[in-house]
DRENTORKOL-3810 file (N, C-alpha, C; in nm, 4 decimals):
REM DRENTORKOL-3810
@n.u->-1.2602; n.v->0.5289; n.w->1.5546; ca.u->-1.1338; ca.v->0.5184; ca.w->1.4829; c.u->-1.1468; c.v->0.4171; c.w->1.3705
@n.u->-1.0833; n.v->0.4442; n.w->1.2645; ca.u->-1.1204; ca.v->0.3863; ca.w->1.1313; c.u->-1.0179; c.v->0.2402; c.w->1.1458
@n.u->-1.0468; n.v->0.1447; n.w->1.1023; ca.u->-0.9347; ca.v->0.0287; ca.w->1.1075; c.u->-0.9144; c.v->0.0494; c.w->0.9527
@n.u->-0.7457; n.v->-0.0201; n.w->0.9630; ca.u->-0.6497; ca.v->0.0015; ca.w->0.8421; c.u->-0.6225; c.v->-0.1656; c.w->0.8140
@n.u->-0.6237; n.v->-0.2060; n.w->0.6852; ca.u->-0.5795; ca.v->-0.3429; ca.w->0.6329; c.u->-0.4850; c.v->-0.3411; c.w->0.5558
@n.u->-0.3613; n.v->-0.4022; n.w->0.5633; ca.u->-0.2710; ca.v->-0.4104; ca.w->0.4614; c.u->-0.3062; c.v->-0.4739; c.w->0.2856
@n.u->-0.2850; n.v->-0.4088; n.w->0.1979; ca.u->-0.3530; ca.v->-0.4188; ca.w->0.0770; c.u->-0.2532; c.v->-0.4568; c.w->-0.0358
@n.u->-0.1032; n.v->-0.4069; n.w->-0.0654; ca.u->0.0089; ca.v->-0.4380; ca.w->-0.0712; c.u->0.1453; c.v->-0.4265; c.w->0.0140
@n.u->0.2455; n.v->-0.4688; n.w->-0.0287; ca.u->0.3599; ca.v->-0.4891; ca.w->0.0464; c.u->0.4760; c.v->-0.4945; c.w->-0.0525
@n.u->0.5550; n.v->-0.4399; n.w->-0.0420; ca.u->0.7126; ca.v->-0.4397; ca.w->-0.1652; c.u->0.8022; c.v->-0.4071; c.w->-0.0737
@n.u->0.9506; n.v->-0.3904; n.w->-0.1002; ca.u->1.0995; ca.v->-0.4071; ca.w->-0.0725; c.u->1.1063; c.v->-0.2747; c.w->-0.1003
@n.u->1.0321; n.v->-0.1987; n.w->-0.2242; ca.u->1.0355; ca.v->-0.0498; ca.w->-0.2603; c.u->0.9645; c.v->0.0588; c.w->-0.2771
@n.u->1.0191; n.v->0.1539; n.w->-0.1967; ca.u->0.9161; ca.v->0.2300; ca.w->-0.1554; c.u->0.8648; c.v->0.3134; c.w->-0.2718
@n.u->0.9302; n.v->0.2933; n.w->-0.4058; ca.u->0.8821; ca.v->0.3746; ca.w->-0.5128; c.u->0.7202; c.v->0.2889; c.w->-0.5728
@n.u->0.7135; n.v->0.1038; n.w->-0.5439; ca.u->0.6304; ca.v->0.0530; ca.w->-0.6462; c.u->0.5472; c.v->0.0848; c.w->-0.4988
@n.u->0.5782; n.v->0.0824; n.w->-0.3506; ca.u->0.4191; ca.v->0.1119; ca.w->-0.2883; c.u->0.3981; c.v->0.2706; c.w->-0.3277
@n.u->0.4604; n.v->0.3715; n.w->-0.3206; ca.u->0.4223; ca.v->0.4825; ca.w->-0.3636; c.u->0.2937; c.v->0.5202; c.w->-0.4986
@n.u->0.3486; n.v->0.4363; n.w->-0.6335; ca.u->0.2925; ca.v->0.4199; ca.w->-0.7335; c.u->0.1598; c.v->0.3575; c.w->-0.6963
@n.u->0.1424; n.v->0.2457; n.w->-0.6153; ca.u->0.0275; ca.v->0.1624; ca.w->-0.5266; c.u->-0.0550; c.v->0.3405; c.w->-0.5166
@n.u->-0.0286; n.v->0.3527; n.w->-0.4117; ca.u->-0.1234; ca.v->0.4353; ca.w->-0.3488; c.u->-0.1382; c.v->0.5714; c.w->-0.4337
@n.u->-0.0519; n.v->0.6211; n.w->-0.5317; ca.u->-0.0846; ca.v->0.7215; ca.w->-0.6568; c.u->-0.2580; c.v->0.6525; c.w->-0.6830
@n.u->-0.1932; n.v->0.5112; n.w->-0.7185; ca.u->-0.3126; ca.v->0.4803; ca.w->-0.8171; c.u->-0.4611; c.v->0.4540; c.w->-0.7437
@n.u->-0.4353; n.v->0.4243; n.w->-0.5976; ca.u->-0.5425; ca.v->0.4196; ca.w->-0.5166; c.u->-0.5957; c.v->0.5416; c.w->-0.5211
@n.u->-0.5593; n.v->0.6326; n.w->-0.5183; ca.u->-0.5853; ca.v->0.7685; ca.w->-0.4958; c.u->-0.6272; c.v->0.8456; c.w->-0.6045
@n.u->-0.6029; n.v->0.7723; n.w->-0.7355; ca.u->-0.6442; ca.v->0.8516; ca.w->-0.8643; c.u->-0.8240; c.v->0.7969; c.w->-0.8520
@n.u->-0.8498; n.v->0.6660; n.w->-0.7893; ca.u->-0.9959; ca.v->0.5913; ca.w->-0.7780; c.u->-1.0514; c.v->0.6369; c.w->-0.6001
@n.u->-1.0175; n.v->0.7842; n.w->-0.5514; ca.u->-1.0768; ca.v->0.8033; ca.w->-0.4335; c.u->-1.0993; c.v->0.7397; c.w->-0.3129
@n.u->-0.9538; n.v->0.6415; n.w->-0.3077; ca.u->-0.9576; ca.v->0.5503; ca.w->-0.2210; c.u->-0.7989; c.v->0.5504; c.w->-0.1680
@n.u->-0.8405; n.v->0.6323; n.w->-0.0380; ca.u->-0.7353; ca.v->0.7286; ca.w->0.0608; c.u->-0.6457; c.v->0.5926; c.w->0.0873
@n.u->-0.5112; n.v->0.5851; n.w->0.1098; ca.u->-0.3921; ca.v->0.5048; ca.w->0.1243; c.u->-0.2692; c.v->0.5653; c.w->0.1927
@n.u->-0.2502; n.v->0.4897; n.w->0.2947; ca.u->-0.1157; ca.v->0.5795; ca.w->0.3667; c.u->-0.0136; c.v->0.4323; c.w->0.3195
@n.u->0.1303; n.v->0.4300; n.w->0.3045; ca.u->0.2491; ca.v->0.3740; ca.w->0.3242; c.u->0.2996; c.v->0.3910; c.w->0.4262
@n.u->0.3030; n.v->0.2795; n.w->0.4788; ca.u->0.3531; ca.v->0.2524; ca.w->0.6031; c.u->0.5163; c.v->0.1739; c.w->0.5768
@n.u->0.5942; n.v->0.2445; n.w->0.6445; ca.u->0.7537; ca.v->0.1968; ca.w->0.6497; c.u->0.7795; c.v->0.1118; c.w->0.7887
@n.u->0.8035; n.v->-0.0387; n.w->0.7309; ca.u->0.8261; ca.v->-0.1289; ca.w->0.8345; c.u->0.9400; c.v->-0.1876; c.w->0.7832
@n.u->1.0671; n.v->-0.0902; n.w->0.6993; ca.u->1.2072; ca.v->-0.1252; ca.w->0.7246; c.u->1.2523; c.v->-0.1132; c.w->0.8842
@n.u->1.3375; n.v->-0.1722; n.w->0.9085; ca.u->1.4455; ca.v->-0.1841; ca.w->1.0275; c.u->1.5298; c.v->-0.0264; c.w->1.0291
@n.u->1.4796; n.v->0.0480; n.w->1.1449; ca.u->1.5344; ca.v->0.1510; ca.w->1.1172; c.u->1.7169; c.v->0.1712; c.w->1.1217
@n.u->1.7985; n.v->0.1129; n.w->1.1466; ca.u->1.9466; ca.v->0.1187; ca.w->1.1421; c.u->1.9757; c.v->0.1036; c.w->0.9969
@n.u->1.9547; n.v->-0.0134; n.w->0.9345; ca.u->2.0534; ca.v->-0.0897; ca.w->0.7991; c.u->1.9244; c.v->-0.0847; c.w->0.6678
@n.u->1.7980; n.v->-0.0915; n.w->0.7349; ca.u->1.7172; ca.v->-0.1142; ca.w->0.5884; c.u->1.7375; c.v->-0.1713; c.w->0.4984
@n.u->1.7856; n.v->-0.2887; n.w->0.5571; ca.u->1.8261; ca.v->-0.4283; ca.w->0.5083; c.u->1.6279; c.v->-0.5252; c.w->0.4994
@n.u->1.6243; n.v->-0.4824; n.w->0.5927; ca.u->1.4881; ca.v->-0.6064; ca.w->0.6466; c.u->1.3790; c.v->-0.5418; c.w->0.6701
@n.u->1.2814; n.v->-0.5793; n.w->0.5799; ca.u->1.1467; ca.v->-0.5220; ca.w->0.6056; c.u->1.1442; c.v->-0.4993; c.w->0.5027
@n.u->1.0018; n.v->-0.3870; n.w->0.4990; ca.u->0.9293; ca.v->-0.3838; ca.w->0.3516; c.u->0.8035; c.v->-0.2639; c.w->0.4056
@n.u->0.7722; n.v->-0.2088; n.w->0.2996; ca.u->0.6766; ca.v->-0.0841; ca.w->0.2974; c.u->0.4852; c.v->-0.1446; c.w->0.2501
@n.u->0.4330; n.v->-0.1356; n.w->0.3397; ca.u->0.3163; ca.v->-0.1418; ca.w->0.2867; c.u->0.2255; c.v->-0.0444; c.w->0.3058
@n.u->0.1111; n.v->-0.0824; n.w->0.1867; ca.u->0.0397; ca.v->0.0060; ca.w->0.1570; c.u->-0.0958; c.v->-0.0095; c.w->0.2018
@n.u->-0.1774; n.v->0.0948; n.w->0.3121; ca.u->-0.2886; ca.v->0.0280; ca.w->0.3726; c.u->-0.4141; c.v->0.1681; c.w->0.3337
@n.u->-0.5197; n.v->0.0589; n.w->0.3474; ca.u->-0.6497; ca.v->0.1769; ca.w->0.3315; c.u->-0.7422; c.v->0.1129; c.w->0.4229
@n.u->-0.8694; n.v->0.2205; n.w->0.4488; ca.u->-0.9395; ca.v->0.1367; ca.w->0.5532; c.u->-1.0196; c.v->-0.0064; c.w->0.5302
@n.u->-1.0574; n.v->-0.0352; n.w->0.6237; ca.u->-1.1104; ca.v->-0.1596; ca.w->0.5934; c.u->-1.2080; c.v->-0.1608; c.w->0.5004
@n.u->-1.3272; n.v->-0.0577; n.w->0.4844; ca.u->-1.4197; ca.v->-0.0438; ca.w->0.4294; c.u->-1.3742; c.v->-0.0709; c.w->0.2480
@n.u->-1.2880; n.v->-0.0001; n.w->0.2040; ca.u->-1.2188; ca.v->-0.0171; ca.w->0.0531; c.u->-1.1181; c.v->-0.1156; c.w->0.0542
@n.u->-1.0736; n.v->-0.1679; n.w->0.1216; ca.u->-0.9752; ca.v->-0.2998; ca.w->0.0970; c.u->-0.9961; c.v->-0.3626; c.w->0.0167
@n.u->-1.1151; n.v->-0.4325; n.w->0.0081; ca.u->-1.1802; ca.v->-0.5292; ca.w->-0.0955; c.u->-1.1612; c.v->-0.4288; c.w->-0.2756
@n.u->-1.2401; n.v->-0.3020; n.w->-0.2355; ca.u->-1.1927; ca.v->-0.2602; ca.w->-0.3435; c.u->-1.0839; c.v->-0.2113; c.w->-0.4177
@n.u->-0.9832; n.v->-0.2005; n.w->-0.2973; ca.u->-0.8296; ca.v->-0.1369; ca.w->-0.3430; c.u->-0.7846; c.v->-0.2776; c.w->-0.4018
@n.u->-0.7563; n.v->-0.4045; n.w->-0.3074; ca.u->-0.7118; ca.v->-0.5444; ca.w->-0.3832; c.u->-0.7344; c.v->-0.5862; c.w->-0.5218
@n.u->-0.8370; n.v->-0.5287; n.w->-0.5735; ca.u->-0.9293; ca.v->-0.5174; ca.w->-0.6690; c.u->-0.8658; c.v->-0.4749; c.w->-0.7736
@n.u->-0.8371; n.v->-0.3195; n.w->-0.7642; ca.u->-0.7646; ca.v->-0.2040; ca.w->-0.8452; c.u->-0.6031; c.v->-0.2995; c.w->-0.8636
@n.u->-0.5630; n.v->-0.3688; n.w->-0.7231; ca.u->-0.4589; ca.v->-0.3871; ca.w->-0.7239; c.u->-0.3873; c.v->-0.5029; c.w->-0.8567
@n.u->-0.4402; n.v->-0.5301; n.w->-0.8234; ca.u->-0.4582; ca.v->-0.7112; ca.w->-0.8866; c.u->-0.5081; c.v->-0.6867; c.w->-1.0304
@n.u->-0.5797; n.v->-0.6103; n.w->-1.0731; ca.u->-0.6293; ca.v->-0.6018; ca.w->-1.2352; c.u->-0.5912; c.v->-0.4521; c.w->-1.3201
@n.u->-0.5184; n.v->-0.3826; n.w->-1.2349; ca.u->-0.4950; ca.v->-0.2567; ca.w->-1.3188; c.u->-0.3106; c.v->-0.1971; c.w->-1.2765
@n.u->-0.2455; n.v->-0.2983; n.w->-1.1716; ca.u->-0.1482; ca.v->-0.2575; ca.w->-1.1657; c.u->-0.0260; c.v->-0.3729; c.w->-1.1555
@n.u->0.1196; n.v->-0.3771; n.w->-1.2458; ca.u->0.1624; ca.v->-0.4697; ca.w->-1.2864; c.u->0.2953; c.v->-0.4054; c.w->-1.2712
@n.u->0.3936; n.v->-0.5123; n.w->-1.2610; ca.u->0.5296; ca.v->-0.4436; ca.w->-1.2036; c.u->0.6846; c.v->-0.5493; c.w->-1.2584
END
């Protein structure tokens, strides 16, 4: 089983969406994970994870090619 690292994290699920577009345009598979509070979705936040193996390189992509 592949281990998953959290790579970003936002309040909105549109800028992790855009996250993992762009992971995915550089062949580097990304699921969003929803860790709002399921009643009010008041609390919590959506992150964006890939396996461990590309983490280093998704943080990478993250940090120098995507701005918000």
């Amino acid at each position: 089983m592949e281990k998953w690292q959290k790579v970003f994290e936002s309040e909105s699920v549109v800028r992790a969406e855009i996250v993992k577009g762009v992971l995915g345009e550089h062949d580097i598979t990304a699921i969003v994970l929803n860790k709002k509070e399921s009643v009010y979705q008041i609390n919590g936040s959506y992150h964006v994870m890939v396996t461990s193996e590309k983490a280093f390189e998704a943080a990478n992509l993250i940090k120098n090619e995507i701005s918000f």
